[in-house]
Backbone bond lengths (Angstrom), bond angles and torsions (degrees), N, CA, C in turn:
res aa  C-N    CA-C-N  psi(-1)  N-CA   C-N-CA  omega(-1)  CA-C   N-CA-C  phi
1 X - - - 1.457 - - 1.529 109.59 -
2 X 1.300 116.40 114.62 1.297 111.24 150.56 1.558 150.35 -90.18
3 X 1.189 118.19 122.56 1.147 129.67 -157.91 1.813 128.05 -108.51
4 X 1.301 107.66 -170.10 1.460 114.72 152.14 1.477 113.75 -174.08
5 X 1.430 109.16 142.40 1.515 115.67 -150.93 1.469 115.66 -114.69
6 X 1.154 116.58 113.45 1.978 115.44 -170.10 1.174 89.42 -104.95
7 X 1.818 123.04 127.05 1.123 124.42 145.13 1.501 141.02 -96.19
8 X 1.301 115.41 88.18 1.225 103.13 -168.01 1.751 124.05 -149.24
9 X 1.237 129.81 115.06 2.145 131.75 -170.88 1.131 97.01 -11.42
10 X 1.522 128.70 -57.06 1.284 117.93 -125.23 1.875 115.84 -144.42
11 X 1.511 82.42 -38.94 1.447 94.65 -162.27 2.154 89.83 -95.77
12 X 1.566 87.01 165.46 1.256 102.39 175.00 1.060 116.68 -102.14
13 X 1.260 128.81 -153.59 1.555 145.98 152.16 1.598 129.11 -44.34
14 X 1.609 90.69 -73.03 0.788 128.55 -141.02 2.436 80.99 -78.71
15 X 1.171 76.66 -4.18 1.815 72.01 -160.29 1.506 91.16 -92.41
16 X 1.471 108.41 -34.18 1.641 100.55 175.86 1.275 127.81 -68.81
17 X 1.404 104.66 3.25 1.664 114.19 -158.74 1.507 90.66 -97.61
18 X 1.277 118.08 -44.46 1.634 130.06 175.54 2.170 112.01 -47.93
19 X 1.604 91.85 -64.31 1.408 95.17 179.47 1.368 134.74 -101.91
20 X 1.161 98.65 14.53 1.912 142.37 153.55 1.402 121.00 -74.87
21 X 1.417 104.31 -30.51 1.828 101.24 -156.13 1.626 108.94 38.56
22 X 1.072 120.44 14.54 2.105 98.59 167.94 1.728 101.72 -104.54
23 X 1.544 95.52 128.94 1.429 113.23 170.77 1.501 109.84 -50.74
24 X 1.542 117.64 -30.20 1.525 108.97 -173.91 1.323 125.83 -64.69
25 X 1.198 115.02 -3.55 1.681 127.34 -174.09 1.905 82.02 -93.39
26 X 0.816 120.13 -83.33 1.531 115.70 -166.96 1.664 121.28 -46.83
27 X 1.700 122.64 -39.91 1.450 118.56 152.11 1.076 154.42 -45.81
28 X 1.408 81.06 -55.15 2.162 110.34 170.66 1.707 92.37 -59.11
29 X 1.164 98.52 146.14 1.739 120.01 148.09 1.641 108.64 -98.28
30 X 1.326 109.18 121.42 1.398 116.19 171.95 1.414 121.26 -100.04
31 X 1.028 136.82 -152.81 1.750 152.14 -159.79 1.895 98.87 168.09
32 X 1.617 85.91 99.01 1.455 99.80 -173.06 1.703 107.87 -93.70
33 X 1.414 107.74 149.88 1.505 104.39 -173.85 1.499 82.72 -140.15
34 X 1.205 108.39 132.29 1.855 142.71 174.89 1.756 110.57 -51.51
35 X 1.303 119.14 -51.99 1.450 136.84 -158.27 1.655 126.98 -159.27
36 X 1.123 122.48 175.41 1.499 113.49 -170.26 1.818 113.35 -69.20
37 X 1.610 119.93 -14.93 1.139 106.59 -155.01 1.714 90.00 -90.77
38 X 1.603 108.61 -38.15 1.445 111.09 162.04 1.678 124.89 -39.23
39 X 1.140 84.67 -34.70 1.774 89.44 -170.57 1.658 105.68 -74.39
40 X 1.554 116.58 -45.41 1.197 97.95 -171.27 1.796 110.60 -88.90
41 X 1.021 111.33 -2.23 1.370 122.43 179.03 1.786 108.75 -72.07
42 X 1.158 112.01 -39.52 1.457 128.71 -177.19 1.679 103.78 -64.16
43 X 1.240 98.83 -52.31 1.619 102.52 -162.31 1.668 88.77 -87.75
44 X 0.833 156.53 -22.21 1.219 156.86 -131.75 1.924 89.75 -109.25
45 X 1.488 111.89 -46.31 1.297 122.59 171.21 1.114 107.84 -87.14
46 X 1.391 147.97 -41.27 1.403 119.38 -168.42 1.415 107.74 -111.23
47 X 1.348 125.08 -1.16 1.448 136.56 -178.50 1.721 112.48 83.22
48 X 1.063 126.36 -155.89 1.195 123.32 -154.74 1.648 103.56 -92.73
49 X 1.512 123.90 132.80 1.187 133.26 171.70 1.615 127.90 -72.40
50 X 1.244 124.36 148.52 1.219 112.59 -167.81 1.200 107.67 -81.73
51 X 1.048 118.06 -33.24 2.147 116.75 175.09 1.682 107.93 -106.41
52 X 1.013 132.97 -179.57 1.555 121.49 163.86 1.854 84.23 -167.29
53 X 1.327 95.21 108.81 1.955 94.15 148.50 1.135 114.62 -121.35
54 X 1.659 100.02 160.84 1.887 109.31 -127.28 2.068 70.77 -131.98
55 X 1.452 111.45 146.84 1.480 137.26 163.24 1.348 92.86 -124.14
56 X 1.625 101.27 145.29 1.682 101.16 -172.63 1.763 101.37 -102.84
57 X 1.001 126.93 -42.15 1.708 139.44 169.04 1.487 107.81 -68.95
58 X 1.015 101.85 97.84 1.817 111.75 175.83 1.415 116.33 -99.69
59 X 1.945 117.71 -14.64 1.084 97.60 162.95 1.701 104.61 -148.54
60 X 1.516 120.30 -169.45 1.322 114.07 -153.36 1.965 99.88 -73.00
61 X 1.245 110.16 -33.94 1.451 99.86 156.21 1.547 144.31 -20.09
62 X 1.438 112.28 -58.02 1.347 140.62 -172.06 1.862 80.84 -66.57
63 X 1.127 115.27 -59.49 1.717 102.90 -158.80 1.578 126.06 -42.44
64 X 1.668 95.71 -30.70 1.735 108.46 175.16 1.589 124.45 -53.63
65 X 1.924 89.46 -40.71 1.543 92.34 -178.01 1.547 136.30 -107.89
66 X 1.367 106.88 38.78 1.120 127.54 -169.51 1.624 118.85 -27.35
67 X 1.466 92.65 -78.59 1.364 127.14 144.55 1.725 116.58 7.79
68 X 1.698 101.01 -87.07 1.272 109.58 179.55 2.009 119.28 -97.50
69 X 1.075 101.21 97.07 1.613 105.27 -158.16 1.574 90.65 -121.68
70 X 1.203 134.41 85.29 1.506 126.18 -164.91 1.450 97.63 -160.59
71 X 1.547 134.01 157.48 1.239 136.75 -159.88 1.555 107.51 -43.46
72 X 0.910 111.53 -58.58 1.943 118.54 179.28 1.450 92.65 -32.59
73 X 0.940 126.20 -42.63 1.826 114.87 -130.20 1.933 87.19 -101.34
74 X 1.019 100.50 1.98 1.904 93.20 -167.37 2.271 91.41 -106.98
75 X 1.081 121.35 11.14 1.204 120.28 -129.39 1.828 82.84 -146.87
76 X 1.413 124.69 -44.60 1.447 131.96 167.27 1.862 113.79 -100.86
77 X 1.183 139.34 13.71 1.123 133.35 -176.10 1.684 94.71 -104.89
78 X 1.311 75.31 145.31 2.267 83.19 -173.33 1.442 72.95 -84.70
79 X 1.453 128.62 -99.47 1.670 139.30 -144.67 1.995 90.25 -36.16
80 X 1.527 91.83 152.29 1.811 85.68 157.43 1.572 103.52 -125.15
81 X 1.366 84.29 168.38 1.402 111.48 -158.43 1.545 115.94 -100.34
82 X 0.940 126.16 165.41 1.872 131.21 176.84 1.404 94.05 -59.38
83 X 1.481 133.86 -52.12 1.611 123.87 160.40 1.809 104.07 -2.84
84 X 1.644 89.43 -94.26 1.493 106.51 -159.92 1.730 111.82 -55.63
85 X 1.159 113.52 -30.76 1.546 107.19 161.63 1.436 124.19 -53.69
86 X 1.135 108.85 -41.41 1.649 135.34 173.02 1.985 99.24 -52.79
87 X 1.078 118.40 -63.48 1.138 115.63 -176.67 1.385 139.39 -76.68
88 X 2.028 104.72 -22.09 1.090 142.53 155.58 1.563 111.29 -40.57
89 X 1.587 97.18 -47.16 1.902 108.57 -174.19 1.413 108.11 -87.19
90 X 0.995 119.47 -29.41 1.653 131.73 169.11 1.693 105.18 -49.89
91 X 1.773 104.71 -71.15 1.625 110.41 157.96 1.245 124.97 -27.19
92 X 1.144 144.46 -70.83 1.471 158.61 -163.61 1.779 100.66 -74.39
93 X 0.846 94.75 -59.18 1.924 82.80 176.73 1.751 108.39 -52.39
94 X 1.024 99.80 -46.28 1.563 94.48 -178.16 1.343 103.33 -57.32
95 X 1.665 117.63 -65.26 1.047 104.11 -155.22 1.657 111.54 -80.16
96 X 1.573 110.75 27.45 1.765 101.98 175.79 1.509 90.53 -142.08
97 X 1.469 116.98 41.00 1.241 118.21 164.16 1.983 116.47 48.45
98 X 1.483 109.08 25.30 1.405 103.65 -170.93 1.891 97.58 -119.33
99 X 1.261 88.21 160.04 1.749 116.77 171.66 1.254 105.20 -53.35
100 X 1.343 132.40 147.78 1.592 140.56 142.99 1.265 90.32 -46.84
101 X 1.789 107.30 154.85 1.507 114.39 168.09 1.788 98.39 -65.82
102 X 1.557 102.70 179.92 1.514 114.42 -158.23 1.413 101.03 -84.25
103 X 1.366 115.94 -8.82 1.717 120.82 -159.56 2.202 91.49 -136.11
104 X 1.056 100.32 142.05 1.639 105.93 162.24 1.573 94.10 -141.66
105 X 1.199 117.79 125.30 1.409 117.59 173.49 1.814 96.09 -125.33
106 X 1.398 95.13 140.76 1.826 106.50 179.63 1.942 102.57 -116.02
107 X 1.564 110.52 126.29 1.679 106.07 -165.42 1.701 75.64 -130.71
108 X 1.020 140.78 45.74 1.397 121.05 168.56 1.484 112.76 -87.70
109 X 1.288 127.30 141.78 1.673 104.24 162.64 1.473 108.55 -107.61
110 X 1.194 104.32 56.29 2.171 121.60 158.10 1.610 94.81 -106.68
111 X 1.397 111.66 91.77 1.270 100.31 168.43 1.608 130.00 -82.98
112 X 1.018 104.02 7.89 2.078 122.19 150.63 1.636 105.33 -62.40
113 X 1.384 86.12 -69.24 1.655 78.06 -168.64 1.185 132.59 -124.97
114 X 1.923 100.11 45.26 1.501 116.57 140.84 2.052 93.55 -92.19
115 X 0.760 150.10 -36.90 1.025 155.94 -178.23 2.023 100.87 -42.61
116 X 1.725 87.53 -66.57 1.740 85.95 178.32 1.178 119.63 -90.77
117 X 1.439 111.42 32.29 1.662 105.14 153.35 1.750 103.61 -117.35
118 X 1.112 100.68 -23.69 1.843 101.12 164.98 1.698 111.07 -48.04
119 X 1.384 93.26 -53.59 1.696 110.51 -177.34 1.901 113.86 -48.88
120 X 1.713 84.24 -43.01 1.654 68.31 -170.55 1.856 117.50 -102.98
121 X 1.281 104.85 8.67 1.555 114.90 166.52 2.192 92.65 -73.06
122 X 1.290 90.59 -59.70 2.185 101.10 -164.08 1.572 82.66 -37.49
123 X 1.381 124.91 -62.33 1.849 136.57 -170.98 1.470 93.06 -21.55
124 X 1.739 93.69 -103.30 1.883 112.03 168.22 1.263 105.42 -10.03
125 X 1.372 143.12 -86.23 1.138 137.67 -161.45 1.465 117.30 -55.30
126 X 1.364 109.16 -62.21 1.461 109.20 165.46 1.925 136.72 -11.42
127 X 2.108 75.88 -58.72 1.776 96.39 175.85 1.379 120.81 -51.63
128 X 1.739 94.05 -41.84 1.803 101.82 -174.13 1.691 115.27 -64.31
129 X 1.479 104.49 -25.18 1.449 97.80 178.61 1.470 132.43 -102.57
130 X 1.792 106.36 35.68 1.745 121.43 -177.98 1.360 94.74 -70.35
């Protein structure tokens, strides 16, 4: 199955395409998943998507701590976050020997932690090319 995967509580596509300016939120057809258990449940059933954009605040929690979004803070939050999905997918490729999809797009406006999920895809990639 080919796909493309929006992660995000609340918002759609079609909303990132507005305060995004990228046409690809409004063209693409996606398959939206709410939260992390959605997320790995999705890919877990249909296998890996060809685009995946990642929201880092998945629930009303995350909104308080904008602010402080730094290793501690991924490590004490009960809800998880587009972070841990982010790293979740990092996990699973390794451990099933597969590629990141061809596209990672980040639409969060937590610019902490769209920042530290940028950080830890650049990481991953980095590793592959010692």
């Amino acid at each position: 199955m080919t796909y493309n995967l929006y992660l995000d509580d609340f918002r759609d596509p079609i909303d990132s395409a507005y305060y995004r300016g990228e046409a690809i939120y409004a063209h693409e057809e996606w398959v939206i998943v709410r939260n992390y258990d959605e997320f790995v449940k999705c890919i877990q059933e249909n296998g890996l998507p060809e685009i995946i954009s990642f929201d880092h605040d998945l629930a009303d929690t995350h909104y308080d701590n904008q602010d402080h979004v730094d290793g501690d803070y991924y490590d004490i939050v009960t809800e998880k976050t587009g972070y841990h999905c982010a790293k979740w997918l990092i996990d699973y490729c390794i451990d099933n020997n597969k590629k990141l999809p061809a596209r990672i797009l980040i639409h969060s406006m937590n610019p902490a932690g769209s920042q530290n999920i940028k950080s830890l895809f650049e990481s991953y990639l980095k590793s592959l090319n010692l």
